[in-house]
N, CA, C and O atoms as a GROMACS GRO file, in nm:
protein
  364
    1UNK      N    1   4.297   7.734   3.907
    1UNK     CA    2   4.214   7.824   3.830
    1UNK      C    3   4.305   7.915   3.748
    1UNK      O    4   4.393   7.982   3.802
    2UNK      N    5   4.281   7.917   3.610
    2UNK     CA    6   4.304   8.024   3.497
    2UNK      C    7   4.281   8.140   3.531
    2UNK      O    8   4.162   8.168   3.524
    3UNK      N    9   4.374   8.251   3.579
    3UNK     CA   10   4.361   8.373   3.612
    3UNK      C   11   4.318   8.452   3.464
    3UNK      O   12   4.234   8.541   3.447
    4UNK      N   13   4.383   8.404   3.392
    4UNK     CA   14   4.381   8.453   3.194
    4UNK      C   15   4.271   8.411   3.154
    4UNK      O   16   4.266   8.410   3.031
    5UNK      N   17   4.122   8.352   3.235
    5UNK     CA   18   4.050   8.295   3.176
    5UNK      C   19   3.920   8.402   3.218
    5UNK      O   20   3.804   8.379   3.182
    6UNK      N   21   3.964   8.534   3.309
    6UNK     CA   22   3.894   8.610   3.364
    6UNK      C   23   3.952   8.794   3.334
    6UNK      O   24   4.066   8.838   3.323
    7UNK      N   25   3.815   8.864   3.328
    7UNK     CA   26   3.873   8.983   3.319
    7UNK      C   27   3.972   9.048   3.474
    7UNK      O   28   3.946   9.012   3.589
    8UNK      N   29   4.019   9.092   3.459
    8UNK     CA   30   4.088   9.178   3.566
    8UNK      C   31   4.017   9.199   3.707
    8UNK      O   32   4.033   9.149   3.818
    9UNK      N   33   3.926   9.301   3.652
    9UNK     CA   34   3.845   9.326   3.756
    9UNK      C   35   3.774   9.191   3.792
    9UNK      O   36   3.728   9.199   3.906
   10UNK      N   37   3.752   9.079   3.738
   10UNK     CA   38   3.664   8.985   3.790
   10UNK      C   39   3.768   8.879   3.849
   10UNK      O   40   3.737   8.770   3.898
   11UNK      N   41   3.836   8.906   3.841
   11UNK     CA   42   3.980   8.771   3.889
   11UNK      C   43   3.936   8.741   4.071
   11UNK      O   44   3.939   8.631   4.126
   12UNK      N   45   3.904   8.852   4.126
   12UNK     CA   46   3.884   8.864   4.269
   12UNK      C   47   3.774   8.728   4.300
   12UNK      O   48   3.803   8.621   4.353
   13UNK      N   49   3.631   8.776   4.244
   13UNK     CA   50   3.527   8.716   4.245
   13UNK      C   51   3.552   8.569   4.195
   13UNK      O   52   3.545   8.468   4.265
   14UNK      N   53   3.583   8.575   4.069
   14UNK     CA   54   3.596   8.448   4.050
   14UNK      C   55   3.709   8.329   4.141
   14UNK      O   56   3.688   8.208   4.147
   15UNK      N   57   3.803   8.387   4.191
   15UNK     CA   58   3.889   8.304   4.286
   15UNK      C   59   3.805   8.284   4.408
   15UNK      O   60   3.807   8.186   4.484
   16UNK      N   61   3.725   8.396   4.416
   16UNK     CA   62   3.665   8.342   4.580
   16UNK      C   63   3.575   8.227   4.568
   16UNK      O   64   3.543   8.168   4.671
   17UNK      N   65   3.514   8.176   4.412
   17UNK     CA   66   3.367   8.129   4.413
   17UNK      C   67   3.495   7.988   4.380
   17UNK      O   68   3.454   7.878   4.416
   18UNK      N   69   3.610   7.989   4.329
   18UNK     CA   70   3.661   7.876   4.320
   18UNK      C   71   3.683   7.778   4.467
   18UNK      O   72   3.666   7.659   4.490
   19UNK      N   73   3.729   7.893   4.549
   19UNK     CA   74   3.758   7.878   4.732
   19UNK      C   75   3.592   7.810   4.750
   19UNK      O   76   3.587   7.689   4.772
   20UNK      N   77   3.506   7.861   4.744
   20UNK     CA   78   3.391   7.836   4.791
   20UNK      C   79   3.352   7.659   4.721
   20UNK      O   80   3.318   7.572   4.802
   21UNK      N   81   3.360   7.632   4.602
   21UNK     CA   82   3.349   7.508   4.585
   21UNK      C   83   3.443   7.396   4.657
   21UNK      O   84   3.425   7.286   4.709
   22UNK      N   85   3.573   7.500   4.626
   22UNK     CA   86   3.678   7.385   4.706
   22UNK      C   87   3.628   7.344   4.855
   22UNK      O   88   3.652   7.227   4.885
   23UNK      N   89   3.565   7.420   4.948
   23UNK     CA   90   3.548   7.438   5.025
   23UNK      C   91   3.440   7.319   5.054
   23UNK      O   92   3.451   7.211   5.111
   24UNK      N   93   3.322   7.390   4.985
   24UNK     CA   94   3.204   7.314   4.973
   24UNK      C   95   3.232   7.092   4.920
   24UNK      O   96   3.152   7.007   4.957
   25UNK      N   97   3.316   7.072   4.863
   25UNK     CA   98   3.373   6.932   4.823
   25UNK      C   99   3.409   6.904   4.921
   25UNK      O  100   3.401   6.782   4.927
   26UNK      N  101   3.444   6.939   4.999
   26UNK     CA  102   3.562   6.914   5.144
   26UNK      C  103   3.411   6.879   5.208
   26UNK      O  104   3.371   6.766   5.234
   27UNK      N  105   3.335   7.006   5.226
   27UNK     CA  106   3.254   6.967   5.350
   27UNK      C  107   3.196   6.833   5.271
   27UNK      O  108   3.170   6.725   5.326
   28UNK      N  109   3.185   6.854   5.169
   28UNK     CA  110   3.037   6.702   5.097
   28UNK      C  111   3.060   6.554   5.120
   28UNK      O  112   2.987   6.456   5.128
   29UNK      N  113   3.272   6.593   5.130
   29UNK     CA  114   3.287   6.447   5.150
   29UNK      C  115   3.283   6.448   5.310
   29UNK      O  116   3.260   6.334   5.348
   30UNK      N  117   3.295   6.528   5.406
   30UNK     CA  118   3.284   6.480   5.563
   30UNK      C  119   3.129   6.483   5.586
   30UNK      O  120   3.103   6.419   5.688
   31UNK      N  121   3.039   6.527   5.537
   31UNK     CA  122   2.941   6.521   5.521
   31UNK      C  123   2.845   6.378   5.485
   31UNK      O  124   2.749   6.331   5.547
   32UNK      N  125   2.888   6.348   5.404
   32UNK     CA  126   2.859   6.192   5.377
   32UNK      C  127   2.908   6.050   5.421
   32UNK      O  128   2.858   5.939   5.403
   33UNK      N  129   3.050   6.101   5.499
   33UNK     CA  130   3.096   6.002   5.584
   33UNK      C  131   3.015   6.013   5.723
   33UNK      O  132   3.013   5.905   5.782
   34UNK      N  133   2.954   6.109   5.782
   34UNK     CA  134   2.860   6.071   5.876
   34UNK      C  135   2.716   6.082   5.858
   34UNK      O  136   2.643   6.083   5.958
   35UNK      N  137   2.672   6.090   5.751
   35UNK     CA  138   2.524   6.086   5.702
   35UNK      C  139   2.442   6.140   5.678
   35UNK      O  140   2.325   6.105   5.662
   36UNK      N  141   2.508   6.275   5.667
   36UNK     CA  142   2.446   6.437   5.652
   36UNK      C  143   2.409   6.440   5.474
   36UNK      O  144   2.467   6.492   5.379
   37UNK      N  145   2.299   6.367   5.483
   37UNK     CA  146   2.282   6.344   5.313
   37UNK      C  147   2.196   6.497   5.260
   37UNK      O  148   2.212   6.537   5.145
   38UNK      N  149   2.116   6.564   5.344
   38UNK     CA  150   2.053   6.678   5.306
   38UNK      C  151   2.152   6.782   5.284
   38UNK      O  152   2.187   6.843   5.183
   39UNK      N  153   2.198   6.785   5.440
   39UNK     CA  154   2.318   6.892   5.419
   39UNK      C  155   2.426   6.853   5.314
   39UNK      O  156   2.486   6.955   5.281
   40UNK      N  157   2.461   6.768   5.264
   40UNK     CA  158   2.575   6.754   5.168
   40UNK      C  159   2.480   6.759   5.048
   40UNK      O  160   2.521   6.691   4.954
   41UNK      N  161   2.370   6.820   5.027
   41UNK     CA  162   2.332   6.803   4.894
   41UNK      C  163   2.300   6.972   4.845
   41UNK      O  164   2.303   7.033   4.738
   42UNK      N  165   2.274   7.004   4.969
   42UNK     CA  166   2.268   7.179   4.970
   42UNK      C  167   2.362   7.243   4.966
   42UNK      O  168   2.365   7.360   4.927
   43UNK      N  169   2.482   7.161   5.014
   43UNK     CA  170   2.631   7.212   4.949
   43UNK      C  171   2.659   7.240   4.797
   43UNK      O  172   2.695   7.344   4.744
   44UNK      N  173   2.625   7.074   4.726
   44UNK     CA  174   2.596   7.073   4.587
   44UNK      C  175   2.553   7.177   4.513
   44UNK      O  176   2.592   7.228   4.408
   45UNK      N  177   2.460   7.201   4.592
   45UNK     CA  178   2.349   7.318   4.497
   45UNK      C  179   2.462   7.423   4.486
   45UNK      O  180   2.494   7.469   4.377
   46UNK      N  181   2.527   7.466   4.616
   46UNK     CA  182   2.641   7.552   4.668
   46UNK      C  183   2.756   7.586   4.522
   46UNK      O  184   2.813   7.687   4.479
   47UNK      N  185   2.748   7.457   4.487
   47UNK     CA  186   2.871   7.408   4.430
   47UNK      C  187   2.817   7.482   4.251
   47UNK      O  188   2.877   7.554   4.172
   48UNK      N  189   2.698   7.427   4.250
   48UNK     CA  190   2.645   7.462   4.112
   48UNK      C  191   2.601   7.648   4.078
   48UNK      O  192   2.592   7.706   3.970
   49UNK      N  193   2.587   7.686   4.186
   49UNK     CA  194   2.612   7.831   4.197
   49UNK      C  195   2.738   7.882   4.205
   49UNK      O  196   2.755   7.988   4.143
   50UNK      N  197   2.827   7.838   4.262
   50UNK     CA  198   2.937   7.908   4.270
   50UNK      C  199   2.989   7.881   4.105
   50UNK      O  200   3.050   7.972   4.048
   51UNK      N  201   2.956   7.729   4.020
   51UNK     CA  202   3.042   7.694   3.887
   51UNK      C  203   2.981   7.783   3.788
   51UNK      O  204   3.046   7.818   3.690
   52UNK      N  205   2.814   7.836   3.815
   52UNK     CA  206   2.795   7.914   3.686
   52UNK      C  207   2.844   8.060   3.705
   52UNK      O  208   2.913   8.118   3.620
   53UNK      N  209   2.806   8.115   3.819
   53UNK     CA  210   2.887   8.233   3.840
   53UNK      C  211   3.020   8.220   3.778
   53UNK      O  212   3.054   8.311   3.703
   54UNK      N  213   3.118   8.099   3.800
   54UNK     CA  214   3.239   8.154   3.713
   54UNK      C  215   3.218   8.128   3.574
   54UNK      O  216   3.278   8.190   3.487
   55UNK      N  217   3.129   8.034   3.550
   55UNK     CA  218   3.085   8.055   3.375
   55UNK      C  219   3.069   8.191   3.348
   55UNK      O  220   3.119   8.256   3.256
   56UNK      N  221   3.002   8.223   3.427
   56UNK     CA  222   2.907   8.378   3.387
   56UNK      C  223   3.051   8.499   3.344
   56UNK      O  224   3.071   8.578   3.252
   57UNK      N  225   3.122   8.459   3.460
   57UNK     CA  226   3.248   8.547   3.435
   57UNK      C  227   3.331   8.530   3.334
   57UNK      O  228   3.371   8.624   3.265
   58UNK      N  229   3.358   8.428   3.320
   58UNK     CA  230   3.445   8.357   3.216
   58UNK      C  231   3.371   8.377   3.065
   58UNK      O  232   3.455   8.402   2.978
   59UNK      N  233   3.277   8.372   3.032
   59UNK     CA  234   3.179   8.477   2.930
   59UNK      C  235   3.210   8.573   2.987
   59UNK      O  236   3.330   8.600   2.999
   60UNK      N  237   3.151   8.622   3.018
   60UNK     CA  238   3.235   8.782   2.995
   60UNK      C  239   3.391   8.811   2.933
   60UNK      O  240   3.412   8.877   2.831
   61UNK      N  241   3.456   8.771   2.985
   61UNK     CA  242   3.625   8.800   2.939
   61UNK      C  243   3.663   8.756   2.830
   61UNK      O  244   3.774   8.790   2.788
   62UNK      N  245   3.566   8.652   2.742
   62UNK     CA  246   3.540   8.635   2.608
   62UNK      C  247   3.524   8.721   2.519
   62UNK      O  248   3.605   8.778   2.444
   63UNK      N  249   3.380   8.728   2.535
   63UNK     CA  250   3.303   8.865   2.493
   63UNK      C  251   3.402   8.993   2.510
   63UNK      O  252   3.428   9.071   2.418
   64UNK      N  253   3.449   9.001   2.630
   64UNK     CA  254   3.569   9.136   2.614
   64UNK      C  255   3.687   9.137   2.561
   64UNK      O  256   3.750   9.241   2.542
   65UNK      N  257   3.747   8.964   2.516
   65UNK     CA  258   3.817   8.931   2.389
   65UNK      C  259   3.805   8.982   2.253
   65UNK      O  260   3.882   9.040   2.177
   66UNK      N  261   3.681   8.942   2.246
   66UNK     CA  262   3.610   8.937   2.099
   66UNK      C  263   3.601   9.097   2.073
   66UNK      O  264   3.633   9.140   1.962
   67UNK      N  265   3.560   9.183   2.172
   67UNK     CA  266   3.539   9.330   2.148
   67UNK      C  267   3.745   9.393   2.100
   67UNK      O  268   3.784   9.472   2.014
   68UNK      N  269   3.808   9.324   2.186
   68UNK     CA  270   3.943   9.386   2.177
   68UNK      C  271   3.965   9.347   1.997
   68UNK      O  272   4.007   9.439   1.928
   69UNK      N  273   3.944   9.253   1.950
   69UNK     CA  274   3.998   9.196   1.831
   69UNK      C  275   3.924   9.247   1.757
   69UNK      O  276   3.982   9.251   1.648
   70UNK      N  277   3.800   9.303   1.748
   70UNK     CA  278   3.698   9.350   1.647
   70UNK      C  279   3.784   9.495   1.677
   70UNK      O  280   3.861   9.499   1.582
   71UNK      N  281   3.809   9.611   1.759
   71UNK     CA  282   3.886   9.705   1.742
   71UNK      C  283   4.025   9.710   1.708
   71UNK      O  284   4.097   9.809   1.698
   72UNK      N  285   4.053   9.589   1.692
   72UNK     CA  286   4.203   9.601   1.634
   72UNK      C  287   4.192   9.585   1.456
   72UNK      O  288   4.247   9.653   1.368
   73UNK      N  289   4.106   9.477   1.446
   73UNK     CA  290   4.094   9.455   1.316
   73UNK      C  291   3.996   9.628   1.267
   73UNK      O  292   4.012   9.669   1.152
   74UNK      N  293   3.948   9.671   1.317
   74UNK     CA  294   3.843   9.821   1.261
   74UNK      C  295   3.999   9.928   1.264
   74UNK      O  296   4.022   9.999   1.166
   75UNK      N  297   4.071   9.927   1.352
   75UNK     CA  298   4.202   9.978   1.345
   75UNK      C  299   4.281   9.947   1.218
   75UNK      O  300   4.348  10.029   1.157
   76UNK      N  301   4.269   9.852   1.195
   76UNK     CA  302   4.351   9.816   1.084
   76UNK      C  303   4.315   9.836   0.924
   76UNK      O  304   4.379   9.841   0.819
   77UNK      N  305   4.143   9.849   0.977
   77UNK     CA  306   4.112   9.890   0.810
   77UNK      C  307   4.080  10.046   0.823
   77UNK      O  308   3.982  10.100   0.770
   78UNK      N  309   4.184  10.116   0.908
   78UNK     CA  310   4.152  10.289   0.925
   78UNK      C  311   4.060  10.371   1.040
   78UNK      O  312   4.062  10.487   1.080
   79UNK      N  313   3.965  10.236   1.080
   79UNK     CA  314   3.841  10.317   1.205
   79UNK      C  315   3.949  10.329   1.317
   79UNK      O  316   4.018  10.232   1.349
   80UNK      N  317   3.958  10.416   1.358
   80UNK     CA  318   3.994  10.453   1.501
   80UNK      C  319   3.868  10.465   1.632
   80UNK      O  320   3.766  10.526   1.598
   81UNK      N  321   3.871  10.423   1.745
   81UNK     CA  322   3.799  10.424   1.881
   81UNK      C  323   3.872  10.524   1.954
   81UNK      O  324   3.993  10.503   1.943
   82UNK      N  325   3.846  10.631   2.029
   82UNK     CA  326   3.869  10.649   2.138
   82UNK      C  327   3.812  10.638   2.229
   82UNK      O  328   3.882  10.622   2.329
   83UNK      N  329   3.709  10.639   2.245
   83UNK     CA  330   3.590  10.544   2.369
   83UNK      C  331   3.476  10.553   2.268
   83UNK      O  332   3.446  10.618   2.167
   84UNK      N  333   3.415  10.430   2.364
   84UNK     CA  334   3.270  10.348   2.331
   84UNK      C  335   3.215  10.304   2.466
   84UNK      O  336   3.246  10.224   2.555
   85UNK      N  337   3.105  10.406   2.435
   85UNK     CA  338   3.003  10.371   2.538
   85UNK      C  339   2.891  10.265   2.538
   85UNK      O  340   2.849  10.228   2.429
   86UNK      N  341   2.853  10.226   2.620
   86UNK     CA  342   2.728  10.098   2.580
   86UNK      C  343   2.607  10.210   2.702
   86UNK      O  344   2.625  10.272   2.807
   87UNK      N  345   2.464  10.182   2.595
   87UNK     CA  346   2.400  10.224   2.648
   87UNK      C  347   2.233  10.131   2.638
   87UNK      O  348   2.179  10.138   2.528
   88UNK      N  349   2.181  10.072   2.716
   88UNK     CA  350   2.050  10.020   2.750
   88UNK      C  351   2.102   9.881   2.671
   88UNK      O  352   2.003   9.838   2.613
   89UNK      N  353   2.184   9.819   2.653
   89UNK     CA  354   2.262   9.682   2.652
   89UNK      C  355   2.294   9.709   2.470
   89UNK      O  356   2.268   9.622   2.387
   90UNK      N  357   2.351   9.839   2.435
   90UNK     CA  358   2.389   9.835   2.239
   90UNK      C  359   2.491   9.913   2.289
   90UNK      O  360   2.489  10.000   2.375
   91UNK      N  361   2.603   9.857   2.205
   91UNK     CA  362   2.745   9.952   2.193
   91UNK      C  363   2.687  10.071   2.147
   91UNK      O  364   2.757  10.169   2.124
   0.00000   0.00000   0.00000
């Protein structure tokens, strides 16, 4: 897993949900070698929650890309930031 592919604060979360799939593959394949076809499919589901959660994160640290480069470029044509608040989901 891409640590650079996550914000800071989310690096934690997202490594654990990586552990949790790894985890979850492991059980799916001992799982299906003795015939646990329900239980290895509720893992799956396991698996598909833990992959959008790191989508979810991984958007984010985009989006907090895209915000860094839009204040560098507003820097550059004279706007200065010293904080920006977001309020009811609008910068």
């Amino acid at each position: 897993m891409k640590q650079s592919n996550f914000r800071p604060q989310d690096q934690r979360a997202a490594e654990k949900e990586h552990w949790r799939i790894e985890g979850s593959l492991n059980a799916i394949e001992e799982l299906l070698e003795v015939g646990e076809y329900e239980v290895a499919a509720r893992r799956a589901e396991e698996i598909l929650r833990s992959t959008k959660e790191i989508e979810r994160l991984a958007k984010a640290k985009k989006e907090w890309d895209g915000l860094g480069r839009l204040l560098e470029d507003l820097k550059k044509t004279g706007i200065h930031f010293e904080r920006m608040t977001r309020h009811d989901g609008i910068w």
